[in-house]
C-alpha positions in Angstrom: 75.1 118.5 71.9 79.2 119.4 70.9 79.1 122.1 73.6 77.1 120.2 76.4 79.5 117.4 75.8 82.5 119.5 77.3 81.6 118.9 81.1 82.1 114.9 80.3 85.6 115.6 78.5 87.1 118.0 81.2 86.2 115.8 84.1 87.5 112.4 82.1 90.4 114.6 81.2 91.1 115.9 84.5 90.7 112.3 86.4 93.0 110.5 84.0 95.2 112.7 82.9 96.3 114.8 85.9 99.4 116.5 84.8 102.1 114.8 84.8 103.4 111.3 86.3 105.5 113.5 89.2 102.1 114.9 90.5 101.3 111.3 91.1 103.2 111.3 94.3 102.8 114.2 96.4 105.1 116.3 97.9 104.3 116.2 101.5 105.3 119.0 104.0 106.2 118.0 107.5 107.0 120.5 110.5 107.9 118.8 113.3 108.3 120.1 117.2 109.2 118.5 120.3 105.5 117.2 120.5 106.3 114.9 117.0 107.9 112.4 119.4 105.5 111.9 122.0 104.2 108.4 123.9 105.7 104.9 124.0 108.3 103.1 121.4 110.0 100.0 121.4 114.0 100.6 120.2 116.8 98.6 118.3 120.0 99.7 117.8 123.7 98.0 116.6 126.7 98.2 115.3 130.7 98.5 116.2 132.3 100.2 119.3 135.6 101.4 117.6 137.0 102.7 120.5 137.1 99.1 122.0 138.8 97.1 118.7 135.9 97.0 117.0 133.4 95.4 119.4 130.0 94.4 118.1 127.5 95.7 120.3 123.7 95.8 120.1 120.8 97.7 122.3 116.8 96.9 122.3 114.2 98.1 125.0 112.2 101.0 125.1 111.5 104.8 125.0 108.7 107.1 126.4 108.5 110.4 125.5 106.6 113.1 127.6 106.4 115.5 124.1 108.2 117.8 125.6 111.6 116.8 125.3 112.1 114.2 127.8 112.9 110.5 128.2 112.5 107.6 129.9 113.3 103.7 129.0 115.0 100.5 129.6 117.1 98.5 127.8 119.0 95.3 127.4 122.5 96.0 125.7 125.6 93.6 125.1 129.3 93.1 123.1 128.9 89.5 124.6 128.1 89.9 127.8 124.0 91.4 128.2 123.5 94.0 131.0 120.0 95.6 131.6 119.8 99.3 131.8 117.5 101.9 133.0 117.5 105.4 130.6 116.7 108.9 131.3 116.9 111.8 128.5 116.6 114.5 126.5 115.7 115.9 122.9 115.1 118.6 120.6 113.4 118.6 117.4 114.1 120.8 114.6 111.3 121.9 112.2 113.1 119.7 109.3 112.4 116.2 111.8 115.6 116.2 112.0 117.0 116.3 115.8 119.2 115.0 118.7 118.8 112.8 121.6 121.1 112.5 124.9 121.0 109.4 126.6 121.9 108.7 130.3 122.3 105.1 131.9 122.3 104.3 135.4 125.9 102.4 134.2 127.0 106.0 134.0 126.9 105.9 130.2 126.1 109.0 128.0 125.1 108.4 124.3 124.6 111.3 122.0 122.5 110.7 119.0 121.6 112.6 115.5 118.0 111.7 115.0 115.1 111.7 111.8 111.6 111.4 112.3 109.9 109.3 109.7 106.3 109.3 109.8 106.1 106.7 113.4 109.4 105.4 113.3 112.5 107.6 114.7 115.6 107.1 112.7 118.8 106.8 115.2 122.6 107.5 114.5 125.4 107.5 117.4 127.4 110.3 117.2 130.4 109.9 120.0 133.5 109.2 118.8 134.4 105.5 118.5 131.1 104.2 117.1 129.5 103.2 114.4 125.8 102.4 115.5 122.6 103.2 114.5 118.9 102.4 114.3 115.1 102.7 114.7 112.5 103.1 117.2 109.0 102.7 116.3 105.7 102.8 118.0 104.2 100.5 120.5 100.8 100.3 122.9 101.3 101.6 126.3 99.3 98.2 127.5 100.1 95.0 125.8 99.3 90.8 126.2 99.7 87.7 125.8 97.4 87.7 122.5 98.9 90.5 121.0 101.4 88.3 119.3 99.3 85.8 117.6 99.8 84.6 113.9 102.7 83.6 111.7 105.7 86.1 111.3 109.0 86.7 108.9 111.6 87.3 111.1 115.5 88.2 110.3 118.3 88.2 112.7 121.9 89.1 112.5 125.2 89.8 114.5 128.1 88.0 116.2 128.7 84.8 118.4 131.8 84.1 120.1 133.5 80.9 119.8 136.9 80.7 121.6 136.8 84.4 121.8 137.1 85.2 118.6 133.5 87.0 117.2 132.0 84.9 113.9 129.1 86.1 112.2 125.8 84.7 112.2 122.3 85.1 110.3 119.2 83.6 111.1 116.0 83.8 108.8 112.5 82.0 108.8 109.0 81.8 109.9 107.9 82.4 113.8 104.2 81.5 114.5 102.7 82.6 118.2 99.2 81.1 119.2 97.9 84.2 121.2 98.9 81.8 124.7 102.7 82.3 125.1 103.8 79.3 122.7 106.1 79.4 119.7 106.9 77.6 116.7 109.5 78.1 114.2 111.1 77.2 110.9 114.4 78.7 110.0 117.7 78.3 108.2 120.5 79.8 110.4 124.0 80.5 109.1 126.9 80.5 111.7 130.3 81.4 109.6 129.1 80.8 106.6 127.9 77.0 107.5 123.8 76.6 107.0 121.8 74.8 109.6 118.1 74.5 109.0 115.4 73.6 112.0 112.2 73.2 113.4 111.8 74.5 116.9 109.5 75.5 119.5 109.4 77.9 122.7 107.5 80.1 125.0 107.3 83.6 125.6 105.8 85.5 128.3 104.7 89.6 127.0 104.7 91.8 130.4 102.6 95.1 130.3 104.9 97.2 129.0 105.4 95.6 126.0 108.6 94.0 126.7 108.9 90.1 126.9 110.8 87.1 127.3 111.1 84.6 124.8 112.7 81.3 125.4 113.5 78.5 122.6 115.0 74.7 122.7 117.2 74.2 120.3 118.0 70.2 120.1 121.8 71.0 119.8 122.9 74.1 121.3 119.9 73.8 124.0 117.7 76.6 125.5 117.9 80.1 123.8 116.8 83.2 125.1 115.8 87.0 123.8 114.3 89.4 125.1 111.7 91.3 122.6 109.3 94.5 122.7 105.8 94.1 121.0 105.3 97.3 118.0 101.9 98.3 116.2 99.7 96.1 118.3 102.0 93.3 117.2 102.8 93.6 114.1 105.8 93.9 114.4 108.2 92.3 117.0 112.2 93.4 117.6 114.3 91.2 119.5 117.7 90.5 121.1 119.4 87.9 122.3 120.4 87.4 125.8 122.9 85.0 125.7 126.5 84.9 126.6 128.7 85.6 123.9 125.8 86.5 121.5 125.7 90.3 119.9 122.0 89.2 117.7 119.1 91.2 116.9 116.6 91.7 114.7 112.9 91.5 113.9 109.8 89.4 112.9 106.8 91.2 110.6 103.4 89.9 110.8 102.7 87.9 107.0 99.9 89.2 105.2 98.1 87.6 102.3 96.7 89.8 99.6 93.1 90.4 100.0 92.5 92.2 96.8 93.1 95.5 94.5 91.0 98.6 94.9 92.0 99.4 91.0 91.4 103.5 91.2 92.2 106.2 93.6 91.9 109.9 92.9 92.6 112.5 95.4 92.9 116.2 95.4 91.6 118.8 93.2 87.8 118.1 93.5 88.0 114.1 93.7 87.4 112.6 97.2 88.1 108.7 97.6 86.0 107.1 100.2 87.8 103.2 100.9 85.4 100.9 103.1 87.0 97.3 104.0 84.4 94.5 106.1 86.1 92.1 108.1 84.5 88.6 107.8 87.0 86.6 110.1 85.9 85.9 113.5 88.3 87.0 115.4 90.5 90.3 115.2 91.8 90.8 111.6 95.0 92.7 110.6 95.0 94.9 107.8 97.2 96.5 105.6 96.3 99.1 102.7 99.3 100.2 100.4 98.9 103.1 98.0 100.6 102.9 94.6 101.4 106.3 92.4 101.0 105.2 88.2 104.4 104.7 87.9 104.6 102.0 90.8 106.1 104.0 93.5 104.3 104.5 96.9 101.7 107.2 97.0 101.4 109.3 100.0 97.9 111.0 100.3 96.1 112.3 103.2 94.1 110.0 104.9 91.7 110.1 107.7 91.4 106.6 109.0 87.9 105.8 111.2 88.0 102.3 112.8 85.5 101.7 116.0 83.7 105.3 116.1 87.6 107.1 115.9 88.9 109.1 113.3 92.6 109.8 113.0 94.5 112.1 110.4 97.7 110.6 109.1 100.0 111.4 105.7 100.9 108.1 104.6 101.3 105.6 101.6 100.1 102.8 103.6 97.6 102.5 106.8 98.0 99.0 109.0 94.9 98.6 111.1 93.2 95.8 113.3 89.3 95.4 112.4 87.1 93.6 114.9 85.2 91.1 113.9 82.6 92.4 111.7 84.3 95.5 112.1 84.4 98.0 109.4 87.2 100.2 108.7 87.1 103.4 106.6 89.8 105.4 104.8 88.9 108.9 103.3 91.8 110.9 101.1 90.8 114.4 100.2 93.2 117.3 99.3 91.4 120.1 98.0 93.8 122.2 97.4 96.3 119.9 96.0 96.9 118.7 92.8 95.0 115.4 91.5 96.8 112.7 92.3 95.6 109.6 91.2 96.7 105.5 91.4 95.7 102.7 93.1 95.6 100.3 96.4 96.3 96.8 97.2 94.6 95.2 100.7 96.1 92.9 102.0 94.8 91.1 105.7 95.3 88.0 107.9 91.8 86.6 107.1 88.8 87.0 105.0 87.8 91.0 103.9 85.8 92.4 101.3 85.2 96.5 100.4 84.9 99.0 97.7 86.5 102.3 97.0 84.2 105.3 95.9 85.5 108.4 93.9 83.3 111.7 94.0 83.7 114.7 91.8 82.7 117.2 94.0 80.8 120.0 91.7 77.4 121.3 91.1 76.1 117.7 91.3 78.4 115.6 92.9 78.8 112.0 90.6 80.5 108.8 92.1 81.9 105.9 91.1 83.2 102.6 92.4 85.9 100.3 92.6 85.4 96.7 94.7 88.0 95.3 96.1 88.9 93.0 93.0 90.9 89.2 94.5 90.5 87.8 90.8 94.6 87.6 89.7 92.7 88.0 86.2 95.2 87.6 83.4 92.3 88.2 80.7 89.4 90.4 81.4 87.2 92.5 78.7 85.6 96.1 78.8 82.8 97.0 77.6 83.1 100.6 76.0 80.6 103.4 74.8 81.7 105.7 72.6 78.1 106.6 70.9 77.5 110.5 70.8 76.6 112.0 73.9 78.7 109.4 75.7 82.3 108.6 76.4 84.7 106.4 78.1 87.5 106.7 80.3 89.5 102.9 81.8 92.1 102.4 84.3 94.4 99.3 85.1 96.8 97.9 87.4 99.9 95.7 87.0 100.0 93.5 89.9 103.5 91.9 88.5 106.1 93.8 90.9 109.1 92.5 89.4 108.7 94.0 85.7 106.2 95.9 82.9 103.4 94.5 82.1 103.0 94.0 78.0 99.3 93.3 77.6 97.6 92.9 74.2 94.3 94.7 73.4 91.7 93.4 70.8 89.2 96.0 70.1 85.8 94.8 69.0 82.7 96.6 68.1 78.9 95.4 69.3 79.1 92.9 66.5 81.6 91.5 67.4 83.8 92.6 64.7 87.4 93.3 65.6 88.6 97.0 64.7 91.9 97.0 63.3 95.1 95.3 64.4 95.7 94.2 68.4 97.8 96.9 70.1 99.8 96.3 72.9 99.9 98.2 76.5 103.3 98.6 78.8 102.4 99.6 82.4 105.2 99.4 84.6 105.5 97.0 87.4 103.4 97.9 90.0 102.1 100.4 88.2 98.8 101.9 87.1 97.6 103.8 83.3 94.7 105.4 83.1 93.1 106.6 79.6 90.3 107.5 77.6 89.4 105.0 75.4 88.7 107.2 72.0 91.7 108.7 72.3 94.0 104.9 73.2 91.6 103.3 70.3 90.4 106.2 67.9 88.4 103.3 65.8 86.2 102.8 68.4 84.5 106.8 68.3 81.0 106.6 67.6 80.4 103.1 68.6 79.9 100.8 71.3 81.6 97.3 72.2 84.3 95.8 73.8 88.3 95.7 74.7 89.8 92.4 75.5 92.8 92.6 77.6 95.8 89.4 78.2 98.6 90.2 80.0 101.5 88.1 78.8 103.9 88.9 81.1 103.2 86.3 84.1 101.5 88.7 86.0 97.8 89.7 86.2 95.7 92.5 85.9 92.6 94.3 87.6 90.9 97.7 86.6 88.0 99.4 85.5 85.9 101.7 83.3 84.3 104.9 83.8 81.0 106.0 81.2 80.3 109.6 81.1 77.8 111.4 79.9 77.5 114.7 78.1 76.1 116.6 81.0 79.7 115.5 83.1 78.6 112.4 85.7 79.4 109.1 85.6 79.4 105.8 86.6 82.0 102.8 86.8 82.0 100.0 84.4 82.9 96.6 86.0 85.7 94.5 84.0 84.5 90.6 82.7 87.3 88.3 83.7 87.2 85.8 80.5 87.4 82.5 82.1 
């Protein structure tokens, strides 16, 4: 029995323990080309033209690229005054992502820029003499509609308005709701030098094919105020600027999500496949967002294939954002053979009603599974049920869902009886973070039996996780945690 019982240790060993906390996030290898930045973005850029006394100056519109170094795009741009601009242009991209862009205007304007590629977003910096500006372009559809901007938003906006000709900064912050049918509402708190103003407002906006719009609000003292915008991610994510004289503002609004739940194990690489299926149940068109977390709390980046409506797409990410039609499925497979285990967890979060699981496969002679549902229980005291009996063993893993600090969570060991075995111990997993361990070796009184481990996390926070049991011959199944009520 001692030597069959080696194929349960290695693989326990190998899934919780795989190496060190670096290979937890993975070193990902990009080569980029020309063809990197290809299709249709939606662009924001601002800062200071020097060469004019330090004017403030902003730019939003859009991009397309043909991925083959050339550009095409419009733009509204203003220090005060807004002009709209047509844009051709050019640009090369090194194998590093790194690359440049020249920009033409039918003004007769020529913009030279060092540029990044990160993952879908282009990272901009102006590079003539006599400016300071910089920014982002990220993706956008090459169709958009009314409906596309439809739900509740964050939004941030800053810059410069004029009053008597002298610039004074301003900040605006809040929540901006669009029903799907060109009407706003918003609640903010706007700052204009420094004094605080806080409102309720509504507008219109009006979202034209390309993905650019017009949005128009009535503010009960200063009156009707305009921006332009341009629709990213199938609305996610909106940038605007405003249009008005004597106005240098931009910014951007970011769909709100609420958290949907916490797949509590991921394993990837090595001979673990994870297999992540999430079931819309809202009845209309659901947003989704899945972000990857390494143990020690930091995003994970894993390679994904993401399969939504019959399509599969490869992407290297820590987080996928995806729209799932009503009972829609979406699925997300991460498998790196020949990488290095890396191993964590996921948090879902959605603009209505979802429910999933993840499955983890060792891939080997016999290929064993097990799964983690999507857990929406904010448990702060759950229990495990262990088995430690020969020709068995096993393994746990948990999550901190506290974000803003370490988790100290007591754990009462017990045997079936009921009988507490030694002294509680206490666990530290850092915020965000994710342990995983085998439970003879965390609790060596509990070898040779069978029972339980209560868990109560006393920092504020909660908890989610689960156990693995093993047997001698090396598969497994997953052990479900018992939130204590």
């Amino acid at each position: 029995m001692k030597a069959s019982f080696v194929p349960a240790l290695f693989l326990l060993s190998v899934i919780l323990f795989p190496g060190s906390s670096s290979s937890n996030a993975q070193p990902v290898t990009h080569t980029c080309t020309n063809a990197s930045i290809s299709g249709n973005y939606g662009f924001s850029v601002s800062g200071l033209v020097v060469s004019s006394g330090f004017l403030p100056f902003v730019a939003a519109g859009t991009l397309t690229s043909d991925g083959n170094g050339n550009l095409t795009g419009k733009d509204a741009a203003t220090e005060g005054q807004s002009v709209s601009r047509t844009l051709t242009g050019t640009y090369i991209v090194n194998a590093d992502c790194s690359g440049s862009v020249t920009l033409h205007d039918n003004l007769g304007n020529n913009s030279q820029f060092n540029v990044r590629i990160a993952g879908d977003a282009i990272q901009f910096m102006q590079t003539d003499g006599g400016t300071i500006i910089a920014g982002e372009a990220k993706r956008r559809r090459s169709v958009c509609v009314v409906q596309d901007i439809s739900g509740t938003y964050s939004f941030a906006l800053s810059g410069w308005y004029y009053s008597g000709g002298v610039p004074q900064a301003f900040t605006d912050a809040g929540k901006l709701t669009g029903d799907g049918g060109g009407n706003f509402s918003l609640v903010d708190a706007v700052s204009q030098a420094g004094t605080i103003t806080n409102r309720t407002i509504s507008g219109t906006y009006v979202v034209n094919a390309d993905c650019t719009g017009l949005a128009t609000f009535t503010d009960p003292t200063l009156g009707a105020l305009h921006a332009n915008f341009t629709v990213l991610n199938a609305g996610r994510e909106i940038q605007f600027i405003q249009t008005d004289p004597n106005t240098v503002i931009s910014g951007s609004a970011t769909r709100q999500f609420s958290p949907a739940g916490v797949l509590s194990h991921i394993a990837s690489g090595g001979f673990w496949k994870t297999t992540i299926t999430l079931v819309s149940l809202k009845p209309s068109p659901n947003e989704v967002r899945v972000s990857f977390r390494a143990e020690n709390g930091a995003p994970l980046t894993l390679p994904l294939s993401v399969t939504l409506q019959g399509a599969s797409t490869p992407v290297t990410a820590s987080s996928v954002d995806r729209t799932i039609p009503p009972g829609g499925t979406l699925v997300i497979e991460t498998e790196a053979p020949l990488s290095p285990l890396a191993v964590g967890w996921a948090q879902v979060f959605s603009s209505g009603p979802v429910e999933g699981s993840a499955i983890f496969r060792a891939r080997g002679a016999t290929d064993s599974e097990g799964t983690a549902p999507l857990d929406s229980n904010n448990a702060t005291n759950v229990i495990l049920p262990y088995d430690e009996t020969p020709g068995f063993t096993t393994g746990a893993a948990f999550v901190n869902l506290l974000n803003t600090g370490a988790a100290s969570i007591t754990a009462i060991v017990r045997d079936d009886s009921g009988t507490q075995l030694g002294t509680a111990s206490t666990l530290s997993i850092p915020a965000n973070g994710h342990t995983s361990f085998a439970v003879s070796t965390q609790f060596p009184a509990t070898v040779g039996k069978r029972g339980t481990i209560e868990l109560l996390d006393n920092s504020g926070g909660s908890i989610a996780g689960l156990g693995l049991r093993f047997n001698a011959f090396g598969s497994f199944t997953s052990v479900p945690l018992t939130v204590k009520q």
